[in-house]
NULUMZA-729168 format. One record per residue (C-alpha): x, y, z; residue number from 1. Coordinates in nm, 4 decimals. Layout:
BEGIN
x, y, z, i
X, Y, Z, NUM;
...
This chain:
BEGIN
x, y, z, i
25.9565, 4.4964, 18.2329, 1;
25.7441, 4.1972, 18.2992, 2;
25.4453, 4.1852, 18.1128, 3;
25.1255, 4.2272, 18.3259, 4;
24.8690, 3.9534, 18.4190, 5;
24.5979, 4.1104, 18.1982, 6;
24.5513, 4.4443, 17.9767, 7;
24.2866, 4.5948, 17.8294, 8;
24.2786, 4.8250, 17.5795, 9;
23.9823, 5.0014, 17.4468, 10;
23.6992, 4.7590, 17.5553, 11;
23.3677, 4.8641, 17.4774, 12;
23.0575, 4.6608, 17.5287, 13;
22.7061, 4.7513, 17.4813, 14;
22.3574, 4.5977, 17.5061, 15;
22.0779, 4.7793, 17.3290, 16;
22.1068, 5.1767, 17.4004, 17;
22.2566, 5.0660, 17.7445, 18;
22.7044, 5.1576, 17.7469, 19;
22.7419, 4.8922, 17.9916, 20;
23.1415, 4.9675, 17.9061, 21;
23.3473, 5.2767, 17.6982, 22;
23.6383, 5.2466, 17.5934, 23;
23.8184, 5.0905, 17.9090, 24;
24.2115, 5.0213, 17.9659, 25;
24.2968, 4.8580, 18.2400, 26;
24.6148, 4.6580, 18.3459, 27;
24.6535, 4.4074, 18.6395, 28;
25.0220, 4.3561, 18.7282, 29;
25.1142, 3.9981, 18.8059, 30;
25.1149, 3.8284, 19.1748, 31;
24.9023, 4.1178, 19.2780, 32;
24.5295, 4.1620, 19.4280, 33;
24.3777, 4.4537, 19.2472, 34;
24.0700, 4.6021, 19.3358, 35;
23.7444, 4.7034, 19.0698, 36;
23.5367, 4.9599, 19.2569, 37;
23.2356, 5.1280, 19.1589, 38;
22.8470, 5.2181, 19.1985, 39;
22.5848, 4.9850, 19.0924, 40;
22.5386, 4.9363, 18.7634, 41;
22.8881, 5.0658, 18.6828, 42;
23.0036, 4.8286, 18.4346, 43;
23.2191, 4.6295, 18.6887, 44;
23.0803, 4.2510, 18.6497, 45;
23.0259, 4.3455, 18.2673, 46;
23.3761, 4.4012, 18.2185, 47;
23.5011, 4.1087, 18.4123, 48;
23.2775, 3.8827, 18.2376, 49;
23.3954, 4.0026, 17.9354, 50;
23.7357, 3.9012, 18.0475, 51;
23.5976, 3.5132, 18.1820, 52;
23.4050, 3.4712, 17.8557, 53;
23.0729, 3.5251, 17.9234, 54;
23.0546, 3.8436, 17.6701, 55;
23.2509, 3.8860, 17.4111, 56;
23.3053, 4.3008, 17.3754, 57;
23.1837, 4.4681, 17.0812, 58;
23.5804, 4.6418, 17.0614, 59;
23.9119, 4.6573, 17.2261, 60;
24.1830, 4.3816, 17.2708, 61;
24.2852, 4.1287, 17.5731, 62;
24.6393, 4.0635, 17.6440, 63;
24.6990, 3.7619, 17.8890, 64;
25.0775, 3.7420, 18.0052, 65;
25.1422, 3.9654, 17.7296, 66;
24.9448, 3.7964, 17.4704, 67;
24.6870, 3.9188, 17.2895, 68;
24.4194, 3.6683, 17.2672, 69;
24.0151, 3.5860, 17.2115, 70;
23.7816, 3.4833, 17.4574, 71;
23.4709, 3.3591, 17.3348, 72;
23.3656, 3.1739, 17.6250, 73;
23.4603, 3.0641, 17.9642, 74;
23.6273, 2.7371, 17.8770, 75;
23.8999, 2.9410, 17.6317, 76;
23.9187, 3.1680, 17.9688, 77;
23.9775, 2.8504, 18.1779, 78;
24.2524, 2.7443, 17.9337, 79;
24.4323, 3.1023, 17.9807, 80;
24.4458, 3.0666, 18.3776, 81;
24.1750, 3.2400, 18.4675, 82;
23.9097, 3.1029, 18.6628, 83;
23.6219, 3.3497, 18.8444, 84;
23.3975, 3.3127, 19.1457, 85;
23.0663, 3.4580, 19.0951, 86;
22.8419, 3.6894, 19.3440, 87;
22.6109, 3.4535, 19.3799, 88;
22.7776, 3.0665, 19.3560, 89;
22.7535, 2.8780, 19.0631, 90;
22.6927, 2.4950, 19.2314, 91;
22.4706, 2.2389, 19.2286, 92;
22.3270, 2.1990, 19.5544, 93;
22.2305, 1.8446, 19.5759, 94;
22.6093, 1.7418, 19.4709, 95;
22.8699, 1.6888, 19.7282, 96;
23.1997, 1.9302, 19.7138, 97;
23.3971, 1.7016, 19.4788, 98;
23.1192, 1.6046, 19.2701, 99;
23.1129, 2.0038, 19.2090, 100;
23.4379, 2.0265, 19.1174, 101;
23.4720, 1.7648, 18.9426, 102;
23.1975, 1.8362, 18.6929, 103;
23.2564, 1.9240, 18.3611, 104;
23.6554, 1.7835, 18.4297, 105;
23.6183, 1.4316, 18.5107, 106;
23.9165, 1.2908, 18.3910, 107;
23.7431, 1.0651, 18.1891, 108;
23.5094, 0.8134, 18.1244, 109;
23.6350, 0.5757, 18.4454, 110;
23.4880, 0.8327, 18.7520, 111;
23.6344, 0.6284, 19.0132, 112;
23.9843, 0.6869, 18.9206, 113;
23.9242, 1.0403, 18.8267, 114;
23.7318, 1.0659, 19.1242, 115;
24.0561, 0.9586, 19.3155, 116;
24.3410, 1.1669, 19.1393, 117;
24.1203, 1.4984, 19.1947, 118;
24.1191, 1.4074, 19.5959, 119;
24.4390, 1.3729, 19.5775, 120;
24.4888, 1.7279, 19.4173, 121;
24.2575, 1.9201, 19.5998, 122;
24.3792, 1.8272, 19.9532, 123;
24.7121, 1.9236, 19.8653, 124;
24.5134, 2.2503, 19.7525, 125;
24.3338, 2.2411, 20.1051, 126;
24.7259, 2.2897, 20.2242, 127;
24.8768, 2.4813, 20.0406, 128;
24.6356, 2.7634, 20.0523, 129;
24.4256, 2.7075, 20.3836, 130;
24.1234, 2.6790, 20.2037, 131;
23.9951, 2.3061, 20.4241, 132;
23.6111, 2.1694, 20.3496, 133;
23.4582, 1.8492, 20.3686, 134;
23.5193, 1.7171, 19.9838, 135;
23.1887, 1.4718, 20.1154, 136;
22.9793, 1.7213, 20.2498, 137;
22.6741, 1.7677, 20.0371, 138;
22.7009, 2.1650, 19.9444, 139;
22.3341, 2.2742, 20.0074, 140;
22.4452, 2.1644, 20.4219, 141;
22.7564, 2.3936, 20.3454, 142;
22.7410, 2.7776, 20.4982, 143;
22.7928, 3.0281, 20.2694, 144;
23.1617, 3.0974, 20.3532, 145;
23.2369, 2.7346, 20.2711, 146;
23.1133, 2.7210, 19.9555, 147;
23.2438, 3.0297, 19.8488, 148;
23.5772, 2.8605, 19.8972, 149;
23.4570, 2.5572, 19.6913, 150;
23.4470, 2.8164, 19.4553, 151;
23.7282, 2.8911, 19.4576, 152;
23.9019, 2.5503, 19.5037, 153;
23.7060, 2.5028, 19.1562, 154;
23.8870, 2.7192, 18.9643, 155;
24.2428, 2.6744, 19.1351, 156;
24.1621, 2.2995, 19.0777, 157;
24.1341, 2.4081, 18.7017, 158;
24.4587, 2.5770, 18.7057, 159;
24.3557, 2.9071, 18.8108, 160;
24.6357, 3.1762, 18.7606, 161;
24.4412, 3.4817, 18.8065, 162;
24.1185, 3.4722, 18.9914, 163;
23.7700, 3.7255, 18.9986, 164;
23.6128, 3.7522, 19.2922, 165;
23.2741, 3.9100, 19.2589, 166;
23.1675, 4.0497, 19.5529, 167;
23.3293, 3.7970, 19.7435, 168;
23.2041, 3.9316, 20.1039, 169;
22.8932, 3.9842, 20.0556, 170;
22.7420, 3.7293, 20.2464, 171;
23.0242, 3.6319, 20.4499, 172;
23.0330, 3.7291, 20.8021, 173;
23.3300, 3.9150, 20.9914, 174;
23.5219, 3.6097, 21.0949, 175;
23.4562, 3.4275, 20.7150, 176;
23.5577, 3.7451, 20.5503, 177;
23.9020, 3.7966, 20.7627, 178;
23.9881, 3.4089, 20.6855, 179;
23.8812, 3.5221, 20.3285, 180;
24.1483, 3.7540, 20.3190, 181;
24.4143, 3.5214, 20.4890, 182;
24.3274, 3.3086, 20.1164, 183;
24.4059, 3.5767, 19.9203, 184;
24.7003, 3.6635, 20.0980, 185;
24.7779, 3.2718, 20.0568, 186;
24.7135, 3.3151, 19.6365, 187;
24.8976, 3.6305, 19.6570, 188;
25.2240, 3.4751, 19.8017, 189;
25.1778, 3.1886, 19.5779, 190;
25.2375, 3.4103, 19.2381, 191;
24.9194, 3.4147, 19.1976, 192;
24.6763, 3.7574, 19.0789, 193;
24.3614, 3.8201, 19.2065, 194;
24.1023, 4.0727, 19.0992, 195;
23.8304, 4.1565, 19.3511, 196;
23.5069, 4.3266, 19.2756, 197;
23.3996, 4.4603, 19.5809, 198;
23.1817, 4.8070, 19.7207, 199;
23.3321, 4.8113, 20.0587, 200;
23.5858, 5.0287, 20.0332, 201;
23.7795, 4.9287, 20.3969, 202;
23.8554, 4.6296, 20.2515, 203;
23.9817, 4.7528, 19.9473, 204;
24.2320, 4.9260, 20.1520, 205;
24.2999, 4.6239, 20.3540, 206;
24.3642, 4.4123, 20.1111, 207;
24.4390, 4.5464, 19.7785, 208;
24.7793, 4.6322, 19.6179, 209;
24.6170, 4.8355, 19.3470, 210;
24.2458, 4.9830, 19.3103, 211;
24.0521, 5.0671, 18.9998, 212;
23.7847, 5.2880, 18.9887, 213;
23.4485, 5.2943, 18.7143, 214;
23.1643, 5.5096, 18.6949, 215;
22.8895, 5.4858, 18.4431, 216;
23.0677, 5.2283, 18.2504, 217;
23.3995, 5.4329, 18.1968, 218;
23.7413, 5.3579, 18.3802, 219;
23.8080, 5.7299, 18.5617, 220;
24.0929, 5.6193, 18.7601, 221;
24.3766, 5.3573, 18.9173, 222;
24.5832, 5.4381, 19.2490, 223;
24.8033, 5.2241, 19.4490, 224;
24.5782, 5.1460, 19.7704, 225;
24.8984, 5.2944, 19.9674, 226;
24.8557, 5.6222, 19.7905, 227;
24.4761, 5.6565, 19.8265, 228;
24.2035, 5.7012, 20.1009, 229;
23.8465, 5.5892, 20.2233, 230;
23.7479, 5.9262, 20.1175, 231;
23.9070, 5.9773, 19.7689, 232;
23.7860, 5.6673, 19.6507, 233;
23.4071, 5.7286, 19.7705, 234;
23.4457, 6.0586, 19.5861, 235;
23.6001, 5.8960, 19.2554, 236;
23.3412, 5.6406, 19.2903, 237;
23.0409, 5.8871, 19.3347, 238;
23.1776, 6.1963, 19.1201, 239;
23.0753, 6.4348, 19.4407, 240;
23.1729, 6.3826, 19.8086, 241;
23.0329, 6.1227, 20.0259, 242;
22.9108, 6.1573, 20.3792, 243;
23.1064, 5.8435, 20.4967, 244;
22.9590, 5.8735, 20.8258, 245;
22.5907, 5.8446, 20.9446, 246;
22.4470, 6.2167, 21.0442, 247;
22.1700, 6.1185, 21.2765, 248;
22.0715, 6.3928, 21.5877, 249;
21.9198, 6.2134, 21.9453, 250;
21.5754, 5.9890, 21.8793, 251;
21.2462, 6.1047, 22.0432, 252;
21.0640, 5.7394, 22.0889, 253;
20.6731, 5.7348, 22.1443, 254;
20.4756, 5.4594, 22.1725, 255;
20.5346, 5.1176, 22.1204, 256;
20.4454, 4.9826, 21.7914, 257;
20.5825, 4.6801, 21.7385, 258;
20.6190, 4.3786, 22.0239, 259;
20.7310, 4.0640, 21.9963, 260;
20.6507, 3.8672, 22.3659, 261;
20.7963, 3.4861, 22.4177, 262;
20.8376, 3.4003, 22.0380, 263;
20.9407, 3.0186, 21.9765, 264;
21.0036, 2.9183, 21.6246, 265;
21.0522, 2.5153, 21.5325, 266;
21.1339, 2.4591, 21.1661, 267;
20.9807, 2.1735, 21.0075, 268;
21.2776, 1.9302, 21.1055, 269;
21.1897, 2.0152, 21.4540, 270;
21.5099, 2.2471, 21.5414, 271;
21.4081, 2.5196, 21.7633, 272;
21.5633, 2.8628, 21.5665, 273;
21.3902, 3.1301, 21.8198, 274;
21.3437, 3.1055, 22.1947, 275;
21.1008, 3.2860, 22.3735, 276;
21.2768, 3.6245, 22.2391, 277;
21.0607, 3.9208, 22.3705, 278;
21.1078, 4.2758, 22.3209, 279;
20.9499, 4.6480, 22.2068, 280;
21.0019, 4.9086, 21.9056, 281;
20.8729, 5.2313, 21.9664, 282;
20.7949, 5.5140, 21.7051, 283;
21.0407, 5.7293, 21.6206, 284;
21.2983, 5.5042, 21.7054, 285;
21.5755, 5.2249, 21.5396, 286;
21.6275, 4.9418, 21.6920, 287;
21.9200, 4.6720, 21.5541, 288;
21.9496, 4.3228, 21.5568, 289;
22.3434, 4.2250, 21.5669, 290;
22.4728, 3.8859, 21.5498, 291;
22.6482, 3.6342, 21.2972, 292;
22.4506, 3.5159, 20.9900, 293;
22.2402, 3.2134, 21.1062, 294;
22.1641, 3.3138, 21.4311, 295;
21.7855, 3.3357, 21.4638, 296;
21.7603, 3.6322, 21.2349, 297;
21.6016, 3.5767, 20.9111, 298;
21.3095, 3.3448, 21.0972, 299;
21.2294, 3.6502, 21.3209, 300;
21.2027, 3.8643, 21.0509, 301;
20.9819, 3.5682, 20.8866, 302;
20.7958, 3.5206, 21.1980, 303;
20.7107, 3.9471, 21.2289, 304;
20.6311, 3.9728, 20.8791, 305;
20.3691, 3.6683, 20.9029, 306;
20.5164, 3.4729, 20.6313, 307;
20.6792, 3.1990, 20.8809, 308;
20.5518, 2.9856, 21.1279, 309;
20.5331, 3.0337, 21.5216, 310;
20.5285, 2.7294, 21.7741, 311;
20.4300, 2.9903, 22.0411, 312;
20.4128, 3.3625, 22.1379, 313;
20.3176, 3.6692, 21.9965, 314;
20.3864, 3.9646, 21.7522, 315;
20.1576, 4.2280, 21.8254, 316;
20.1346, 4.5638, 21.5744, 317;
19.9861, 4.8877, 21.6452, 318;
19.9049, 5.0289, 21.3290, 319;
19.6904, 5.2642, 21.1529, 320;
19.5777, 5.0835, 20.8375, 321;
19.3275, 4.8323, 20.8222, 322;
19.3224, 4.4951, 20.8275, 323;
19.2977, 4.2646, 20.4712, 324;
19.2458, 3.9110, 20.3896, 325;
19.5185, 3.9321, 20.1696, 326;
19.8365, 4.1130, 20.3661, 327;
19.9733, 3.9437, 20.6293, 328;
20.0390, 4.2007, 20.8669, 329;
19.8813, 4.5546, 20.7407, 330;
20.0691, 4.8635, 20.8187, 331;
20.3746, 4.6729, 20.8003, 332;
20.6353, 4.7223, 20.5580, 333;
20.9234, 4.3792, 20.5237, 334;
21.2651, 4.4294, 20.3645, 335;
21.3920, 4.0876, 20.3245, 336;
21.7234, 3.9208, 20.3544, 337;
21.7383, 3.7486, 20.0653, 338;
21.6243, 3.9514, 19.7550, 339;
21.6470, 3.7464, 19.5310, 340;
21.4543, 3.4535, 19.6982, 341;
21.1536, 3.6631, 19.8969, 342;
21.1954, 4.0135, 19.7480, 343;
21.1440, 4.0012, 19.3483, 344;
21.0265, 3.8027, 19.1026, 345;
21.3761, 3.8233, 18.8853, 346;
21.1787, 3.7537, 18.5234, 347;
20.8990, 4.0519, 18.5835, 348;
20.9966, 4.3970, 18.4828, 349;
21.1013, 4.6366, 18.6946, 350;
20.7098, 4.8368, 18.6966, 351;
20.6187, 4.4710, 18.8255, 352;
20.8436, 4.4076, 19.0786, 353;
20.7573, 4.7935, 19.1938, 354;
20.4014, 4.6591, 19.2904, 355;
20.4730, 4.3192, 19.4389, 356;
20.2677, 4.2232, 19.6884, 357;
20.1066, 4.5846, 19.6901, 358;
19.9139, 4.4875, 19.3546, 359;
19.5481, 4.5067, 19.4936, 360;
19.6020, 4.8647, 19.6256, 361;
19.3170, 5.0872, 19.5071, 362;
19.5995, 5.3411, 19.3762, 363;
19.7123, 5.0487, 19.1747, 364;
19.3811, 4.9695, 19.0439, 365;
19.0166, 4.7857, 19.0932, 366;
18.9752, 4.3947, 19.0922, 367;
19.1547, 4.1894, 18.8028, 368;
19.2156, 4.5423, 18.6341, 369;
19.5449, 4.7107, 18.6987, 370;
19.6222, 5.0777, 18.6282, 371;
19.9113, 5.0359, 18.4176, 372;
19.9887, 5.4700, 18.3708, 373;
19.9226, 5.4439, 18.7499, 374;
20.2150, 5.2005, 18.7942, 375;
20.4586, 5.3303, 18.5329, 376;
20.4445, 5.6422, 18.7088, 377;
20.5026, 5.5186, 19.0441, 378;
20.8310, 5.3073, 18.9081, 379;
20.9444, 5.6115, 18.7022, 380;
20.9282, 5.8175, 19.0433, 381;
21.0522, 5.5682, 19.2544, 382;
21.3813, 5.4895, 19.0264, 383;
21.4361, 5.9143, 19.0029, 384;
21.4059, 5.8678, 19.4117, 385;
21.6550, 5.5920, 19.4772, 386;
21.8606, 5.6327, 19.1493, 387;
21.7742, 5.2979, 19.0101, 388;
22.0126, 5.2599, 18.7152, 389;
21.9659, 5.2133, 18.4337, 390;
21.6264, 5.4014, 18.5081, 391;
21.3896, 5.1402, 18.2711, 392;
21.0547, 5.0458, 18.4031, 393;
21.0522, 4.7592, 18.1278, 394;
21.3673, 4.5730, 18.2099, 395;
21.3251, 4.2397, 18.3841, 396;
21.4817, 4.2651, 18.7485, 397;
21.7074, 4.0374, 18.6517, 398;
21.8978, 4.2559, 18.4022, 399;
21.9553, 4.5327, 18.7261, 400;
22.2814, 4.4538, 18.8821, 401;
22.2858, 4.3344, 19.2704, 402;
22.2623, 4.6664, 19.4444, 403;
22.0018, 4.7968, 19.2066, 404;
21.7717, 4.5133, 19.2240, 405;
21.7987, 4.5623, 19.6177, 406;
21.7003, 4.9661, 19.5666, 407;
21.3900, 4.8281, 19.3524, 408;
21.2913, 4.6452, 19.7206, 409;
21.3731, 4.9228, 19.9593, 410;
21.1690, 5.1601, 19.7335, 411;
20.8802, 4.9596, 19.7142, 412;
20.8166, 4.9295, 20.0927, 413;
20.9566, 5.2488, 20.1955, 414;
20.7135, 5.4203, 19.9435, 415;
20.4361, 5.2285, 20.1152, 416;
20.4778, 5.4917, 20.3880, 417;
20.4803, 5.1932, 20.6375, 418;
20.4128, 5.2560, 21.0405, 419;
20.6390, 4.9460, 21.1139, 420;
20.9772, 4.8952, 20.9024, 421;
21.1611, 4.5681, 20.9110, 422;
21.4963, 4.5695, 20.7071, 423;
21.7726, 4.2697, 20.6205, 424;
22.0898, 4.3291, 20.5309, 425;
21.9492, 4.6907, 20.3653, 426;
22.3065, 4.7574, 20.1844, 427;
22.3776, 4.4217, 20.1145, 428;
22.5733, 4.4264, 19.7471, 429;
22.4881, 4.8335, 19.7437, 430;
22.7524, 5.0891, 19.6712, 431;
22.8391, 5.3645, 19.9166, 432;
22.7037, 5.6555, 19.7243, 433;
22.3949, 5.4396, 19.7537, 434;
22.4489, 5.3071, 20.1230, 435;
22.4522, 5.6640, 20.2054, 436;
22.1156, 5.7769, 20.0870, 437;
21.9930, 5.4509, 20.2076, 438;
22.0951, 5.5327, 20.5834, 439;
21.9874, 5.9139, 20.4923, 440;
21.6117, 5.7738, 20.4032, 441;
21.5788, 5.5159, 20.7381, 442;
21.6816, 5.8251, 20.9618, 443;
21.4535, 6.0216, 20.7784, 444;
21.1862, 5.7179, 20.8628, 445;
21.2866, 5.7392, 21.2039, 446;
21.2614, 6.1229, 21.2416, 447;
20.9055, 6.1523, 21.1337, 448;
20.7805, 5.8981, 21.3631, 449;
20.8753, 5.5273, 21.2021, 450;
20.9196, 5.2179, 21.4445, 451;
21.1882, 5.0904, 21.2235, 452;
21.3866, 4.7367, 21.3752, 453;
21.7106, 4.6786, 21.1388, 454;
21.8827, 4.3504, 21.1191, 455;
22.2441, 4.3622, 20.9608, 456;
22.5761, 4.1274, 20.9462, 457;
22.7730, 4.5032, 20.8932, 458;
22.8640, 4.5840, 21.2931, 459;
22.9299, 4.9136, 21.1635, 460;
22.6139, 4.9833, 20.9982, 461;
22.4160, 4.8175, 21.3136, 462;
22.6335, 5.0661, 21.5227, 463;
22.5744, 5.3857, 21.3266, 464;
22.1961, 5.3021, 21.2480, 465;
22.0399, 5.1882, 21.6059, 466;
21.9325, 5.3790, 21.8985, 467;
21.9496, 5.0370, 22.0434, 468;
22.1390, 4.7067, 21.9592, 469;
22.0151, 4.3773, 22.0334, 470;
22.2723, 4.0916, 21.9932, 471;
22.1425, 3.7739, 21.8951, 472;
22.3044, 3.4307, 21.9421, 473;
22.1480, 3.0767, 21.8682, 474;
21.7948, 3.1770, 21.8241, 475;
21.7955, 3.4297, 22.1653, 476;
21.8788, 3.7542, 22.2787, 477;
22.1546, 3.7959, 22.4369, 478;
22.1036, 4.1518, 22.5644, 479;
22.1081, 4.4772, 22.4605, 480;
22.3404, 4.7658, 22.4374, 481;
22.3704, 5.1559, 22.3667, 482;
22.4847, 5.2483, 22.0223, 483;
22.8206, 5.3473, 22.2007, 484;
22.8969, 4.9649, 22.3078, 485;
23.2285, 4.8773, 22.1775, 486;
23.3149, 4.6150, 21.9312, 487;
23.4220, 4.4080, 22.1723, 488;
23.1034, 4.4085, 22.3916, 489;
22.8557, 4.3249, 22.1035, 490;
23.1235, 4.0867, 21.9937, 491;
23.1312, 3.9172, 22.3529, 492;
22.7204, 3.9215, 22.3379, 493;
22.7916, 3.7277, 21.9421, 494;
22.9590, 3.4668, 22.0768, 495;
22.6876, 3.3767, 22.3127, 496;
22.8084, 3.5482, 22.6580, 497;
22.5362, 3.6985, 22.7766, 498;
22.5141, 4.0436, 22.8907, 499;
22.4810, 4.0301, 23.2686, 500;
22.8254, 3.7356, 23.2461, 501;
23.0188, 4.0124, 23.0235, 502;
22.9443, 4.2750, 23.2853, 503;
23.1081, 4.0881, 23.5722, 504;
């Protein structure tokens, strides 16, 4: 038998009283793309950062090709063949594509011809594996989908045999993700193995050969995808079944309570990103915002919450609180798109992140003086609520993985018992025992009387979710559709044919 990519035997890795992993074997057969499934906080990134160097495990043995070995740090894993592509991209912004890949492997002290024989290389690795960008482009004006794959060309440029993907669509849209797939088929055909870390569980069955499943840091099973479902996996993943599906009964909307009416944004470079967009959310209604990443989104959710500018129109709430000098928009609660940038501070704890922005709350406390048993309390309930894991009111933010730090944010303005709900991307990076109670708590919202207006890149999740879809494209609305529109009619509305031209 040939020996298998990678096997692990007994890995165990812990930090403080955390078990981040116990006792794990795996083993990745060669020329393969195995999947690493799991909830939040499972021990999946652990474990494959254990394997790329960035921990070294406590016990247990590597094999690589059949050879047991040490890794101590990334550049010994870089020497074995194995090169990774982090969640969240690992470039300097201000560099240009080959200055990025080039760093750190330069070729030498002359740059110029270094700087010539890695062109060379990486356009025949452009070829070979359809993975084409501008080497020139500076990668801060890249999308996200192309400089994930400047990732990637990174570590295939080091001599890449097997390849992590960490979450590797989880801020790609449809179209990136598909030609995402077409790579990996590419690196696949090539010889090469890929492991992907992923929580969507379609594509695990669209694209995987094998799947691995981890809960609570411990492996509890592998299947061949062929042999496996959707539903077993969910179940293996969550220990109990999963409501795949969202249960939602007919909405009752009341009055309006959020409008937006002929809303321009300009951004400071003087490119117009919303024009004159106008529409309503009633009470006791959802209303979702579909379209591709870049569209117009994230400023109108900037523009509603009061944090970004407006050249002209207005956002009008009807809300019960009252108004303060120091919250933009009382009454309103703001989910943003990008955690990590607008939603947490990543070096507070987790009881300070819980009170963001919500600080000068009475419950919280008077003046400069905060009630800290007051705020403990809250975060201890809050994490019970939304199973943060692990459930520590002291750790800093950044120590919760992805879809934990993104329950922290839902928590905190949900909890605020909000008459107005704006969400981003709510189960971006989230697991789907945790996507479902997610869903579960926004109808919930909705049911008791919540104006609630959803943005989301996951057409499924906009479909299942809304009691009315608008489709955005280039900063307007296209039109709007019925939860029952087909793909294909909120994908015609996308790709900036208007409703009334799509009817005809």
């Amino acid at each position: 038998m040939t020996a298998p990519a990678i096997e692990l035997k007994g890995i165990s890795k812990s930090f403080g009283p955390v078990h981040a992993n116990k006792d794990i074997d795996l083993r990745v057969e060669k020329g393969t793309i195995h999947g690493i499934i799991g909830e939040n906080g499972a021990g999946k990134s652990t474990l494959m950062s254990i394997l790329y160097g960035f921990y070294e495990a406590d016990a247990g043995t590597i094999a690589v090709d059949g050879t047991v070995v040490k890794i101590k740090n990334s550049d010994q894993a870089i020497a074995l063949g194995i090169g990774m592509v982090h969640q969240h991209f690992m470039l300097v912004e201000p560099f240009t594509v080959l200055e990025n890949i080039m760093l750190g492997a330069e070729g030498g002290a002359f740059l110029n011809k270094g700087r010539a024989a890695a062109r060379k290389e990486l356009e025949r690795l452009e070829r070979e594996f359809e993975l084409h960008v501008d080497l020139d482009a500076v990668v801060d004006d890249l999308p996200v989908g192309l400089q994930q794959r400047v990732e990637i060309l990174k570590a295939l440029y080091r001599g890449a045999e097997i390849l992590i993907l960490d979450e590797p669509t989880g801020v790609l849209t449809p179209d990136e993700a598909d030609h995402l797939f077409r790579i990996l088929g590419q690196l696949k055909a090539q010889g090469k193995t890929v492991m992907m870390i992923t929580h969507k569980l379609r594509e695990i069955m669209a694209i995987t050969d094998d799947v691995s499943v981890m809960r609570q840091g411990e492996m509890v099973a592998t299947r061949q995808t062929a042999h496996t479902s959707v539903d077993e996996l969910a179940e293996l993943m969550v220990g109990r079944h999963v409501l795949l599906r969202v249960d939602k009964g007919p909405a009752n909307p009341g009055a309006v309570k959020l409008s937006v009416s002929g809303l321009t944004v300009v951004d400071e470079l003087g490119v117009t990103r919303l024009k004159n967009v106008s529409f309503d959310v009633r009470q006791g209604e959802i209303v979702g915002i579909a379209g591709v990443s870049g569209n117009g989104q994230s400023e109108l959710l900037e523009a509603i919450a009061g944090i970004g500018p407006i050249a002209s129109g207005e956002v009008h709430l009807d809300c019960d609180a009252e108004d303060t000098p120091w919250r933009p928009r009382p009454g309103l609660g703001h989910v943003p798109e990008d955690r990590h940038k607008m939603g947490l501070v990543t070096k507070f704890q987790a009881r300070e992140n819980t009170i963001l922005g919500y600080q000068r709350e009475a419950k919280f406390g008077q003046g400069m003086f905060l009630d800290r048993a007051a705020i403990l309390e809250t975060t201890k309930a809050e994490m019970e609520r939304y199973d943060v894991r692990p459930p520590d009111p002291y750790l800093k933010a950044a120590n919760f993985s992805g879809g934990n730090q993104q329950k922290i944010v839902i928590a905190r303005e949900i909890e605020q018992d909000p008459d107005v709900l704006i969400v981003g991307q709510p189960t971006r990076g989230v697991d789907v025992g945790a996507i479902e109670a997610i869903h579960r708590r926004l109808i919930e919202l909705r049911d008791s009387g919540k104006a609630i207006l959803l943005v989301s890149v996951e057409l499924d999740e906009i479909r299942a979710l809304s009691d009315r879809i608008l489709v955005m494209f280039a900063g307007e609305i296209m039109g709007e559709l019925p939860p029952t529109a087909t793909e294909r009619e909120v994908g015609l509305l996308m790709s900036g044919v208007r409703a009334e031209e799509a009817a005809e």
